[in-house]
C-alpha positions in Angstrom: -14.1 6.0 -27.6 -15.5 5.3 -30.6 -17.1 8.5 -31.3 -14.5 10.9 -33.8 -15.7 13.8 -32.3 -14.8 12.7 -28.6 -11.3 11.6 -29.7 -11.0 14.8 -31.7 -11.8 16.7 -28.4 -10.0 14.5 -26.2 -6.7 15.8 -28.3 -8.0 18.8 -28.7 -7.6 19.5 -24.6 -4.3 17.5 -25.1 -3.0 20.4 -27.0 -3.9 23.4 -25.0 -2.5 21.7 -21.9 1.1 21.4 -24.0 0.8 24.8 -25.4 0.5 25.9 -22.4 4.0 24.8 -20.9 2.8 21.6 -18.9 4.7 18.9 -18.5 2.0 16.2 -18.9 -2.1 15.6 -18.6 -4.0 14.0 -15.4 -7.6 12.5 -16.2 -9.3 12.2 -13.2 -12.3 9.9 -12.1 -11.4 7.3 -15.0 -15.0 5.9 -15.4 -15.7 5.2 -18.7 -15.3 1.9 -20.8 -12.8 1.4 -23.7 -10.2 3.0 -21.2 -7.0 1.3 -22.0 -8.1 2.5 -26.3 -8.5 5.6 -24.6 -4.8 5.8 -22.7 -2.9 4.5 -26.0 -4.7 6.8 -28.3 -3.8 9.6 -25.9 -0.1 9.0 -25.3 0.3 7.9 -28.7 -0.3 11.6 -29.6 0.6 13.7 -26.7 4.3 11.5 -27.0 4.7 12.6 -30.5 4.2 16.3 -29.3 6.4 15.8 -26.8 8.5 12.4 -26.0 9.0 13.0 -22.2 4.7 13.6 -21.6 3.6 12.8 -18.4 0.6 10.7 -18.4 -1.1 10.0 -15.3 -4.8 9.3 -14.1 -7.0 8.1 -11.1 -8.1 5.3 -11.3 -10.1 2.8 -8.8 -9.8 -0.9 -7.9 -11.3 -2.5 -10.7 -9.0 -0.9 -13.1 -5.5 -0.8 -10.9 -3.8 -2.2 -13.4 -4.9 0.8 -16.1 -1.6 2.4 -14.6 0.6 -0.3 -16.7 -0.4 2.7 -19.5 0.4 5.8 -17.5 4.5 6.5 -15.9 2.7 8.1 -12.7 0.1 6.6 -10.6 -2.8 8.1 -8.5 -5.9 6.8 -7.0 -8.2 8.2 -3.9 -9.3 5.0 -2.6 -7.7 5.3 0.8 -8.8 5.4 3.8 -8.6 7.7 6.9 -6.4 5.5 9.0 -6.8 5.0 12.7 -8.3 3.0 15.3 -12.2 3.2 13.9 -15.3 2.7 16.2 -17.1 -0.6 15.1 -20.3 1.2 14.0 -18.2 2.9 11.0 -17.1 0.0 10.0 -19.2 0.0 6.7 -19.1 -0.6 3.4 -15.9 -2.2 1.6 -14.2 -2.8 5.3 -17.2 -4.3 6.4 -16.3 -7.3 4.3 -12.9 -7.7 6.3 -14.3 -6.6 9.9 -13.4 -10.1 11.2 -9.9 -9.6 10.3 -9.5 -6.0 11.5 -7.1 -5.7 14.3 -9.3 -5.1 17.4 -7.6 -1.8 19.3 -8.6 0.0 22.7 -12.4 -1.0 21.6 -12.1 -0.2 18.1 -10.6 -1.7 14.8 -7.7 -1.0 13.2 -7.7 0.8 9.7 -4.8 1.4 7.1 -4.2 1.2 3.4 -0.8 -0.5 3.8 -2.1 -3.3 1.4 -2.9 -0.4 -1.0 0.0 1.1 -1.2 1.5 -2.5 -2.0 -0.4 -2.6 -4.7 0.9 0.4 -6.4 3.8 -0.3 -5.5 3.6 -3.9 -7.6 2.7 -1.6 -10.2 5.4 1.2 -10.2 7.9 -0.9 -12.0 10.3 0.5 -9.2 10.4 4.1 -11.1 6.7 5.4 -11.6 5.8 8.1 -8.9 3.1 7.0 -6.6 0.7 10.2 -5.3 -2.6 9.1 -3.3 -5.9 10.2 -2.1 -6.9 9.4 1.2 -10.8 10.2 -0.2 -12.7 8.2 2.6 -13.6 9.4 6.0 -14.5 7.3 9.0 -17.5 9.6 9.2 -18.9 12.2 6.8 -17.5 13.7 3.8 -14.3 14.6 3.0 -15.4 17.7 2.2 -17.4 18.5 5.4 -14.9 16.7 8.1 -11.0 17.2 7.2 -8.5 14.6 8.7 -7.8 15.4 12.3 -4.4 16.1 13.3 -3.3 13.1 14.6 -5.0 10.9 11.9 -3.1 13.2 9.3 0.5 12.6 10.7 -0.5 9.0 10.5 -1.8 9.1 7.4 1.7 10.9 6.0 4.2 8.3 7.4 2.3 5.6 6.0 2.5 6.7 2.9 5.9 7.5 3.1 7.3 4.5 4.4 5.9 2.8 1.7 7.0 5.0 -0.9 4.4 6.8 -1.4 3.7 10.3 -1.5 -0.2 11.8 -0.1 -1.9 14.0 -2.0 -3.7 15.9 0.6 -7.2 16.9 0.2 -7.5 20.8 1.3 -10.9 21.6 -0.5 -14.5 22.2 1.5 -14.6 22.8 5.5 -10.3 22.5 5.6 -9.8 25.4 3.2 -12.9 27.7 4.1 -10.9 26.6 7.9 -7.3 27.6 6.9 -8.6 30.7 4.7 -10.2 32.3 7.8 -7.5 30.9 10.6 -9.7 28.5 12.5 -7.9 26.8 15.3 -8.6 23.5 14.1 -7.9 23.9 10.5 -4.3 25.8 11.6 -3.6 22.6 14.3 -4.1 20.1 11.0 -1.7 22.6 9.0 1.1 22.5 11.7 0.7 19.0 12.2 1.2 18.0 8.9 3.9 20.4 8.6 5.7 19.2 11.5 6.1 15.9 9.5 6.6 17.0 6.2 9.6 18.6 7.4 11.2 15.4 9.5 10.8 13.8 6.1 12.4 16.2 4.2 15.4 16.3 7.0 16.1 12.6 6.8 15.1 11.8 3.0 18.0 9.9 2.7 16.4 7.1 4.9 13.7 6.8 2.3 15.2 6.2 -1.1 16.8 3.6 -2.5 15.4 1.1 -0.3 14.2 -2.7 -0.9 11.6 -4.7 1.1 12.0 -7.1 3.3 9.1 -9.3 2.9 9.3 -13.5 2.0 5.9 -13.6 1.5 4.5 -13.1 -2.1 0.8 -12.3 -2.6 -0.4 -12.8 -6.1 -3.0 -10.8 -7.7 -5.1 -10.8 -10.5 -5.6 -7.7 -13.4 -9.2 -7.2 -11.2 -7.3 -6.1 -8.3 -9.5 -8.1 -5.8 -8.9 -8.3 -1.9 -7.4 -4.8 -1.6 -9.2 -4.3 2.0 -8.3 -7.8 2.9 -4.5 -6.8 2.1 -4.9 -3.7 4.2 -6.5 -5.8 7.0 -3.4 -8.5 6.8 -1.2 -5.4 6.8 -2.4 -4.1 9.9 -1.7 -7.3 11.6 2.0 -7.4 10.7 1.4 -10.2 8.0 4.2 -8.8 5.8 4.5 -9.2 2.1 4.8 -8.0 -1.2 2.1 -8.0 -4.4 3.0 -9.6 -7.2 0.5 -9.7 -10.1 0.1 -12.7 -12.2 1.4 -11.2 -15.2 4.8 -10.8 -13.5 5.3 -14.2 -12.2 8.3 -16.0 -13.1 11.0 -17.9 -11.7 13.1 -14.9 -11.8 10.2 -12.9 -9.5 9.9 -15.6 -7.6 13.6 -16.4 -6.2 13.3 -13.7 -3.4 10.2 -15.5 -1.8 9.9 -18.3 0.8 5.9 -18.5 0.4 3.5 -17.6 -2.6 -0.6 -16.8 -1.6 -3.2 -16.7 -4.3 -6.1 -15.3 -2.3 -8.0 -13.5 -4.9 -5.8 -14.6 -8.3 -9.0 -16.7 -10.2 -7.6 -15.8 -13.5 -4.4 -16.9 -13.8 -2.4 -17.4 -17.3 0.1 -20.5 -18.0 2.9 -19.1 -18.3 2.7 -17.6 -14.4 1.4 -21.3 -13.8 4.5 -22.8 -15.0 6.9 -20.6 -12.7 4.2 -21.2 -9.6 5.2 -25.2 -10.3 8.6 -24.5 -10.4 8.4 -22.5 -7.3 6.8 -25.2 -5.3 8.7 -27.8 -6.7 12.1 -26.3 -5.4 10.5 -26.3 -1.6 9.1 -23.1 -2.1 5.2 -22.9 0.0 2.4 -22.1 -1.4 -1.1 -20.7 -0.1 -4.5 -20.7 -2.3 -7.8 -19.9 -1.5 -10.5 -22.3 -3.4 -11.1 -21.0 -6.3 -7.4 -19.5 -6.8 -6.2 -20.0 -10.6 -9.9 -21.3 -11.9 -9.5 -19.5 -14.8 -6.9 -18.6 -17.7 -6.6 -15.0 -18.3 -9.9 -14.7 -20.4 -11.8 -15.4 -17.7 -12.4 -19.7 -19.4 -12.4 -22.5 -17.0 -9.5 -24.3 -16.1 -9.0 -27.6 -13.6 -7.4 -27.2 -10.4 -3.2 -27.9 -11.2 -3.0 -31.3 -9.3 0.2 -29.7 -7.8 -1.5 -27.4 -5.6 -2.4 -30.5 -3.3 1.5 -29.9 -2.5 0.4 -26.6 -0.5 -2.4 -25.0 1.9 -5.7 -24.6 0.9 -6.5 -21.6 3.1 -10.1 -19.7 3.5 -10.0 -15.6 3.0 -13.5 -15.1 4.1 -13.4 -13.2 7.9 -14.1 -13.7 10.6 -10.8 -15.2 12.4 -7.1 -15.4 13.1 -6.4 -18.2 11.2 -5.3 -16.7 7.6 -3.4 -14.0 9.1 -1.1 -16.8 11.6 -1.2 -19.3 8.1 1.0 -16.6 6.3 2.8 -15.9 8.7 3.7 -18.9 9.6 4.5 -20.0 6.0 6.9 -16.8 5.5 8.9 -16.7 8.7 9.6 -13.1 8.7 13.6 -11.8 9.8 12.2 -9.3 12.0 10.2 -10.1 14.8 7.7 -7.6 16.5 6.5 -7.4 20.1 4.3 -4.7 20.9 0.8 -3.6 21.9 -2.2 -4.2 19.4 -1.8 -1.5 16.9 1.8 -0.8 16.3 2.9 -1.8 13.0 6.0 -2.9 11.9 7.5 -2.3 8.4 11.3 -3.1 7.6 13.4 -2.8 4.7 17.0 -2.4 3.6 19.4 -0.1 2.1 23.0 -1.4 1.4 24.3 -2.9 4.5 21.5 -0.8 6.6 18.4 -1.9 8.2 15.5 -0.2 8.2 12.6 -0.5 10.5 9.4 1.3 10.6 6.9 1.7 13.5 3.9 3.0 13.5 1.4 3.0 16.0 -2.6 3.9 15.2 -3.6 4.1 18.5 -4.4 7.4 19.8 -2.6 6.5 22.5 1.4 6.2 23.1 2.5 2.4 23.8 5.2 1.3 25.9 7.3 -2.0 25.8 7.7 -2.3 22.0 10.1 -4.8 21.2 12.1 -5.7 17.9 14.4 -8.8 17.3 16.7 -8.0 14.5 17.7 -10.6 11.6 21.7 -10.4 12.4 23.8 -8.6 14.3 24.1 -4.8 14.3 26.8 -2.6 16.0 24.2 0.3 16.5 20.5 1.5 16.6 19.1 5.2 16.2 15.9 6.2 16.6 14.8 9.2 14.8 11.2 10.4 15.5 9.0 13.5 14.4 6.8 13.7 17.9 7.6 15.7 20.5 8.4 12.8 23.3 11.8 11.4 24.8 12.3 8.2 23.7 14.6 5.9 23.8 15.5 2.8 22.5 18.0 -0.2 24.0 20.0 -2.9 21.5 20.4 -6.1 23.9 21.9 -9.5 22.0 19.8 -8.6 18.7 17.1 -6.9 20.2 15.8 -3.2 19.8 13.7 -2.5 22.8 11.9 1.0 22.7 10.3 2.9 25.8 7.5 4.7 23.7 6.1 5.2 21.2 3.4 7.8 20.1 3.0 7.9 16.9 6.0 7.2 14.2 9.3 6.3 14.9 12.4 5.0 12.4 15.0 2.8 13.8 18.0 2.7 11.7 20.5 -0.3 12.4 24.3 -0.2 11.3 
């Protein structure tokens, strides 16, 4: 970034895409160092071209919080979500394989916790679009994302306000450019969905979580697979990262975790006290706020002998039923291993998600509901008869197969 000639060119490109009618400029695979010099110098000149640019780029987890610079966010650091043999379990999930929801024989994988993050970082307005880029096996651009795993893939994302960008390069175009059964299965699958969202969009605006659990992150972005594992076993919460904490951020919350936070400034400090000294809980891992926000040693705030010290390393059940416990979610879940649960409100209307990552369908689901509610609807895009019961608070659903939305008046 500090070479003239790269910044010259960098502009230069910055130029043609504007003169070309585009709205904005996407930089993909942000790898380099001097990034956030890079971002400002960019915007900074493509604004004064054009004061509505879009500026968007993917990034990956150590530099998640790039997308404070940018007014649309992207990365392709999700997973192919589903029930996964053990053996694939490799790399960054490996680390979390001890907290993975054990399913029919297999583990559980999602990217709920990623999409959380974002989410923390949308400001409530940016546009989230992501990648799932990993595969349980192979490449992406050898093995597309079967059917099933697809549909799943797309009402994760878009219960959590997030729109996938699907990946339609290698073996799944050569597939749908010469009609291949397979290829054409994954197409209509995914177009079966797309289109139940697009019927009932009004169910997915203008919503607010549910959660009373606030997980606190750090600018590294640390613990993103542990998230996703704590997601997948219906610990729900929101991210909040350090540099947003404040008493005002705070007042929604019955229980704060700093799992991965190390580097954590004063200021965020200050309203953690004040949280905990007005009977608010609070989780930490041990080494959770060793460090200012440059990275300089700090002592331990005596105050944090008023919480839980708490261990985030796998294997066990004990983290997971710790947050939980500390939060005491409004909606309560009974169901099979695999079925998650995700509820939020709009207005006066509840809003509960359920989505199950088993390949097979699951009977017996049951939801208690926070108050009373004259009437539940189930709205579904699979092809099944459901049905669903409201008994003294409680939803009870015959089946479920893959995603269902209960909405309670």
């Amino acid at each position: 970034m500090d070479d003239p000639a790269w910044i010259g060119y960098l502009k230069k490109r910055v130029d043609l895409t504007l003169d070309a009618g585009a709205d904005g400029v996407f930089y993909d695979n942000n790898l380099m160092e001097n990034l956030a010099a890079a971002y400002r110098e960019m915007y900074a000149y493509g604004s004064a071209r054009k004061s509505d640019l879009v500026l968007a780029g993917n990034f990956h987890t150590a530099s998640y919080v790039m997308n404070r610079l940018t007014n649309a966010l992207s990365t392709e650091d999700a997973e192919e979500p589903g029930v996964y043999s053990p053996a694939n379990v490799t790399g960054r999930l490996a680390t979390v394989a001890g907290l993975l929801a054990p399913v029919d024989g297999g583990l559980l994988v999602n990217n709920l916790g990623l999409y959380r993050v974002h989410r923390a970082l949308s400001d409530g307005w940016k546009p989230i679009f992501i990648e799932p880029g990993r595969r349980e096996t192979g490449s992406r651009f050898v093995r597309p994302i079967p059917a099933g795993r697809h549909q799943l893939a797309l009402a994760e994302a878009m219960m959590s306000g997030v729109a996938l960008q699907l990946f339609s390069e290698g073996a799944f175009a050569n597939g749908l450019m010469r009609g291949h059964a397979d290829a054409l299965e994954i197409w209509r699958a995914i177009g079966r969905y797309n289109r139940f969202f697009a019927d009932n969009e009004r169910y997915y605006v203008d919503v607010r979580p549910m959660a009373r659990l606030a997980v606190v992150l750090d600018d590294r972005s640390e613990g993103v697979p542990l998230l996703d594992a704590l997601a997948g076993r219906n610990v729900l919460f929101d991210v909040v990262y350090e540099h947003d904490l404040s008493p005002e951020k705070l007042r929604p919350y019955s229980a704060v975790a700093l799992l991965h936070a190390r580097r954590v400034r004063q200021r965020a400090l200050a309203a953690l006290q004040g949280f905990v000294e007005r009977g608010g809980k609070l989780l930490a891992s041990a080494d959770a706020a060793a460090q200012d926000e440059r990275g300089r040693p700090r002592e331990r705030p005596a105050w944090f002998a008023k919480g839980r010290a708490v261990q985030t390393a796998p294997p066990g059940e004990e983290l997971p039923a710790a947050l939980k416990a500390a939060a005491g979610d409004a909606v309560k879940l009974e169901a099979p291993a695999g079925v998650v649960c995700q509820p939020v409100m709009q207005r006066d209307r509840l809003l509960i998600h359920l989505l199950n990552y088993s390949p097979l369908a699951r009977e017996g689901i049951g939801v208690t509901l926070p108050s009373k509610y004259k009437s539940v609807r189930l709205l579904s895009p699979d092809e099944t008869r459901e049905a669903v019961a409201l008994r003294q608070g409680r939803v009870e659903l015959r089946r479920l197969v893959r995603y269902a939305l209960l909405v309670c008046e």
